[in-house]
C-alpha positions, 0 to 999 in steps of 0.5 A: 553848553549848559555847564559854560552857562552855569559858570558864566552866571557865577563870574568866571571869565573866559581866558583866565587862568585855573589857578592863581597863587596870590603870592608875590616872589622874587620875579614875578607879582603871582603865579597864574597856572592853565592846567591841561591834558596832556593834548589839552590846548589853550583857547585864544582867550587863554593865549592872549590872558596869558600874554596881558600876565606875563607883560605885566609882571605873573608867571604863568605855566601850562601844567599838564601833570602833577609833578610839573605843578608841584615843581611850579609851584615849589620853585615859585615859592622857594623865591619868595624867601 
């Protein structure tokens, strides 16, 4: 709990995605990614911030390996030419 703490004092906002690539394409306004393990699970928060980005607009991936971020990642940039 004490590490909860720690970053609730620095901002972070319970549900919000991992990672957020502020790069429009040709879809969507920016990537938002969760990563997880691979039984990892999203909290409710995560579910429903995950439902607020997709309504508006974001992709945004469950990852739960390297090669699926890349992939991700690679695929969201690619359609942004």
């Amino acid at each position: 709990h004490i590490t909860g703490a720690r970053l609730k004092a620095e901002g972070v906002v319970a549900g919000v995605a991992d990672l957020l690539l502020l790069v429009p394409s040709q879809q969507h306004h920016a990537l938002c990614i969760e990563m997880k393990t691979a039984k990892g699970r999203q909290s409710p928060a995560q579910k429903e911030w995950q439902q607020h980005a997709e309504t508006h607009g974001y992709r945004y991936e469950v990852v739960r390996d390297f090669d699926t971020f890349e992939r991700v990642v690679s695929e969201h940039l690619k359609n942004n030419e």
